[in-house]
C-alpha positions in Angstrom: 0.8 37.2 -27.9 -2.7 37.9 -26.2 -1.4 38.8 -23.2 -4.8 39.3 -21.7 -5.1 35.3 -21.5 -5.0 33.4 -18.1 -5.2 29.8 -17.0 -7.4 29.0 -13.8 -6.2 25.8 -11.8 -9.1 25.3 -10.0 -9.8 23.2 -7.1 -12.5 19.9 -7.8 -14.6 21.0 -5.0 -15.1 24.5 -6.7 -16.2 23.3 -9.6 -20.3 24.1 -9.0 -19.2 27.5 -6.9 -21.7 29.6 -8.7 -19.7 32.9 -7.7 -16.5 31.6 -9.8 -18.7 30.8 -13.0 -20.2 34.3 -12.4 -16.5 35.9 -12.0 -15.1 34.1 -14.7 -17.6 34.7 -17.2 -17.5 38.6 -16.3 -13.7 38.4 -16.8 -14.4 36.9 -20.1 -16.9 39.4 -21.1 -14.2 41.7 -20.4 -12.4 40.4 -23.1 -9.9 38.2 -20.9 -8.8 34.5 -22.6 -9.6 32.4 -19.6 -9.3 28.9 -19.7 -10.5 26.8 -16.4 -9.1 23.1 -15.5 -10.1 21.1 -12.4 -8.0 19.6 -10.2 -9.2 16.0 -8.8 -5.7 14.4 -7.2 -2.6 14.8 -6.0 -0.1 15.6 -8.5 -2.8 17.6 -10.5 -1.8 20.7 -9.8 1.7 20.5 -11.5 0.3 18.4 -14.3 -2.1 21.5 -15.4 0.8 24.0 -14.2 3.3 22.6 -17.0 0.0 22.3 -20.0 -1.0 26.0 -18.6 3.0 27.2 -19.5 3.3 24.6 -22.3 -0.1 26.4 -23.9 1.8 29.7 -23.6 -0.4 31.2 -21.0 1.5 34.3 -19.5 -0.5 34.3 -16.3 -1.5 31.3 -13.9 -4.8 31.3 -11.2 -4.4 29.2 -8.1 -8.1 28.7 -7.4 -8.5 27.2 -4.1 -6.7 27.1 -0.2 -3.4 28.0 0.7 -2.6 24.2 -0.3 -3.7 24.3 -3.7 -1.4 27.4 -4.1 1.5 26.1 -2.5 1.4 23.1 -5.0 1.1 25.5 -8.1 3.5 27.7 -6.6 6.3 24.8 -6.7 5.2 23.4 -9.6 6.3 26.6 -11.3 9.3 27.2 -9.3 10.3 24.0 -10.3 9.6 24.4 -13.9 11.8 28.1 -13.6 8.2 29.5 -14.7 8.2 33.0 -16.4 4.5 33.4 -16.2 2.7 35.5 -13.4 0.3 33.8 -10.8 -2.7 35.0 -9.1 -4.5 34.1 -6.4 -8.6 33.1 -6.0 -8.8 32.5 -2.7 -11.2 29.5 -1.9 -10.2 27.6 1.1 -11.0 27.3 4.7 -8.7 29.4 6.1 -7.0 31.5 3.1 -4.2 32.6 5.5 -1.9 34.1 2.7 -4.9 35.8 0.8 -5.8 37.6 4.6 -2.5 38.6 5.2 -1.6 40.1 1.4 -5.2 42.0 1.1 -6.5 39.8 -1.1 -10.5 39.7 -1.5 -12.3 36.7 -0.8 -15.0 37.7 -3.2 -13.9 36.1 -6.5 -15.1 38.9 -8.3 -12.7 41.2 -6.9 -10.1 38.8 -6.4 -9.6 38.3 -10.0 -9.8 41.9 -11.0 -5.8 41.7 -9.6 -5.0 40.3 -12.9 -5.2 43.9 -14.2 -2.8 45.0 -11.6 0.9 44.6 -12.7 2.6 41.6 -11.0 5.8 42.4 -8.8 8.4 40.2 -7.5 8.1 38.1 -4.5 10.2 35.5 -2.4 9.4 31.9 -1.8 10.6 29.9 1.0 12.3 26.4 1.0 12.3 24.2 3.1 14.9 21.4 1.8 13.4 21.4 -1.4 10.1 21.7 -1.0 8.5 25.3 -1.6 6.0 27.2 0.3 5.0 30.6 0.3 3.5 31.6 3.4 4.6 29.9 6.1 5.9 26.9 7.6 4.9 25.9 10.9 6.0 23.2 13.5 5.2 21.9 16.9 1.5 21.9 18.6 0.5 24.5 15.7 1.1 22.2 12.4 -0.7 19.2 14.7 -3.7 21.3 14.8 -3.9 22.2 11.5 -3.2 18.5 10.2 -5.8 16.7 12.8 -8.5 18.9 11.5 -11.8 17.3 10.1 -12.4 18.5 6.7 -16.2 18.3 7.4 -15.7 20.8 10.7 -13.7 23.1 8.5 -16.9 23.0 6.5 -18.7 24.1 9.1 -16.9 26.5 11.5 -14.5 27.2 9.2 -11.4 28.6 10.5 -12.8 28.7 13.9 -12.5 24.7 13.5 -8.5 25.0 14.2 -9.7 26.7 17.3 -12.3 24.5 18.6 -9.7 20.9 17.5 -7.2 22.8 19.3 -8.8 23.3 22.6 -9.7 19.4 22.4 -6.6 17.9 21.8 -5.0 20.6 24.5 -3.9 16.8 26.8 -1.4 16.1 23.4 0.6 18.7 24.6 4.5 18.0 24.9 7.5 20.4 23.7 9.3 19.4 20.8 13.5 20.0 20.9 15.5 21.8 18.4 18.5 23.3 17.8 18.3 26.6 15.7 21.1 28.3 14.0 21.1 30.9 11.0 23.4 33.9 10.7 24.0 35.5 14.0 21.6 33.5 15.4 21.4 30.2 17.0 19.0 28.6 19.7 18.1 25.5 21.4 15.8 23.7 23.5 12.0 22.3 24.2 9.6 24.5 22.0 6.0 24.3 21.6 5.0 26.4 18.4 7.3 27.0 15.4 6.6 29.4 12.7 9.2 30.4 9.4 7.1 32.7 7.8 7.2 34.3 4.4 3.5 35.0 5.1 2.5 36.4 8.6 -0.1 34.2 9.6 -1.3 29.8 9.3 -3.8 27.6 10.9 -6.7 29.9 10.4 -6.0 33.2 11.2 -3.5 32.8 14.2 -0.6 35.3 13.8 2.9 34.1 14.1 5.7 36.7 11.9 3.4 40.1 12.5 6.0 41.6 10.7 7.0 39.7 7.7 7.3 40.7 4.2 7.3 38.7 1.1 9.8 40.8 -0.9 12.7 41.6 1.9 14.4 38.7 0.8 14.1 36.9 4.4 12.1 34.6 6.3 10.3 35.5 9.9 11.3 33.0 12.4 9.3 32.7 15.6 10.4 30.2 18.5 7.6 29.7 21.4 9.6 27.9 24.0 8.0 25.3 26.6 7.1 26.8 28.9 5.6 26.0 32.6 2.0 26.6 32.0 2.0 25.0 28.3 -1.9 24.7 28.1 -1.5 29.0 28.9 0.7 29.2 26.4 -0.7 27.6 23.3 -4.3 29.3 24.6 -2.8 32.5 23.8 -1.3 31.1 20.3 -5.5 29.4 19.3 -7.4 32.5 20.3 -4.9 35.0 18.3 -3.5 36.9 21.4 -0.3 38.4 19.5 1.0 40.5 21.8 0.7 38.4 24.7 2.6 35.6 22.4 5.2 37.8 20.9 6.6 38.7 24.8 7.6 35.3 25.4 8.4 34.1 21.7 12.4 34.1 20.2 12.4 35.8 17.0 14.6 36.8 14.2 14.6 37.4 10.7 17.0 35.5 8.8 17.8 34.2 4.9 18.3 31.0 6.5 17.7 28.5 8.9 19.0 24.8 9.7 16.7 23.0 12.3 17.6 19.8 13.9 15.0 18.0 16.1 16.9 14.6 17.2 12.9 13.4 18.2 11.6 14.3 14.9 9.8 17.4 14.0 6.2 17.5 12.3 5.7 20.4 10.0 3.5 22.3 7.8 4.3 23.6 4.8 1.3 25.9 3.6 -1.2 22.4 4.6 1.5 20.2 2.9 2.9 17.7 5.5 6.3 17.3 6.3 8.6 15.3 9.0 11.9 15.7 9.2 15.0 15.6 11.9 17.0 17.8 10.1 15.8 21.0 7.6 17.6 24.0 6.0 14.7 27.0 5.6 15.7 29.4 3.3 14.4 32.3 1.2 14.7 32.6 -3.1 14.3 36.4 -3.4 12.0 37.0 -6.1 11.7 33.8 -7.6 7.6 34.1 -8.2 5.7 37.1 -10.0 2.7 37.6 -7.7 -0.5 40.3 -8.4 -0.8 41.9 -5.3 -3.0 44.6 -4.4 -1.1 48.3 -4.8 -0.5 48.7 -1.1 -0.5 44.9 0.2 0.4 44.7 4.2 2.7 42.2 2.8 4.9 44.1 0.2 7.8 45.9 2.2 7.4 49.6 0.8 3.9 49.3 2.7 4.3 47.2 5.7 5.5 50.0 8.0 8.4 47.2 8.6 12.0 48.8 9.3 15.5 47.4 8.1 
């Protein structure tokens, strides 16, 4: 087997990006097998996933957002995938490609493939997989409620600015939290399970997570008195200021019950639900990371 041969699952709306032709034609000039195939709708992505590992390809691209990766992502998880997947960050935001070091330049992006893969968690929420984060509350409205055609323009800044607007939508959601040696209730505003460290454009909820320790980063923001105070310092990125009044714990599981209905985000996927159980599959994807990604444990400074 060639095993310098990848298959590129690329996103419809990169299919005139001049810098990925230029990429993928230097890969190939390198003497890299790269075949490219478009998505166009949903259920694309795990169509071309299964041709891509029926065709023998030992490596997978996600070309696209954090969405389009989440959807090849559990399109191989489901299919108990062998084959390795990297990442060509295209979207709007590209919060898992910030937070794992990965260049935005495709050109650089793609030279990971020569990098050896190592083995990362994904998270699961019921059955669904994601693998940066999943995100609940005001958060996950913000990021669902956002024009396409202002992500176009602003781009991540456009979570911001929707944000700020819909600021008079504000009302706590209620849940009851409980995971080992852990267990919390009440009115909440933000909720973030993170795998990944970071969603909605760049705004930081697990500062500390990892994607091979095995766990999932859990981070509560209770309701609190001055909501619209509150969620400011979640939109314009103030960590610290957030992480003093947010409950957090790291945990390889989680069961949420909201008895009003919760409204999450998986990775830009949708999902409602009144009663979840989060939970982590340690090592269940081979990922190219850079060398010394924030994200991989032996260099994220994280103890435990």
């Amino acid at each position: 087997m060639n095993a310098r041969k990848a298959w590129l699952i690329l996103h419809g709306k990169q299919a005139l990006n001049a810098e990925v032709r230029a990429a993928v034609h230097t890969l190939r000039e390198r003497g890299w097998e790269l075949a490219v195939r478009l998505t166009w709708e949903a259920g694309d992505a795990e169509r071309l996933v299964e041709e891509g590992l029926a065709a023998g390809y030992p490596t997978l691209i996600a070309g696209g957002g954090d969405g389009t990766l989440r959807d090849v992502v559990e399109a191989m998880i489901q299919a108990d995938a062998q084959a390795s997947l990297a990442l060509l960050p295209l979207g709007t935001a590209n919060d898992f490609a910030h937070a794992a070091g990965i260049a935005l330049n495709p050109h650089e992006a793609l030279q990971l493939l020569d990098v050896a893969p190592v083995p990362v968690d994904i998270g699961l929420a019921g059955e669904r997989a994601f693998l940066n984060m999943a995100t609940g509350g005001f958060g996950s409205n913000v990021t669902a409620n956002t024009p396409e055609e202002l992500k176009k323009i602003l781009g991540g800044a456009a979570y911001l600015l929707t944000g700020l607007s819909r600021f008079s939508e504000v009302r706590p959601a209620v849940g009851h939290f409980r995971g080992p040696g852990f267990q919390w209730q009440g009115e909440f505003l933000a909720l973030g399970i993170g795998n990944g460290r970071q969603a909605g454009g760049g705004h930081v909820l697990c500062p500390e997570a990892t994607v091979d320790d095995g766990l999932l980063d859990v981070c509560i923001v209770p309701a609190a008195h001055d909501a619209v105070g509150t969620l400011g310092t979640l939109l314009s990125g103030g960590i610290r200021g957030l992480q003093s009044v947010a409950i957090s714990a790291r945990l390889p599981w989680l069961e949420v019950d909201a008895p009003e209905g919760l409204d999450l985000n998986l990775d830009g996927e949708p999902l409602e639900s009144h009663s979840l159980r989060f939970m982590a599959k340690p090592g269940a994807l081979r990922l190219h990371l850079p060398k010394r990604s924030p994200l991989l444990h032996h260099w994220s400074g994280v103890r435990g």
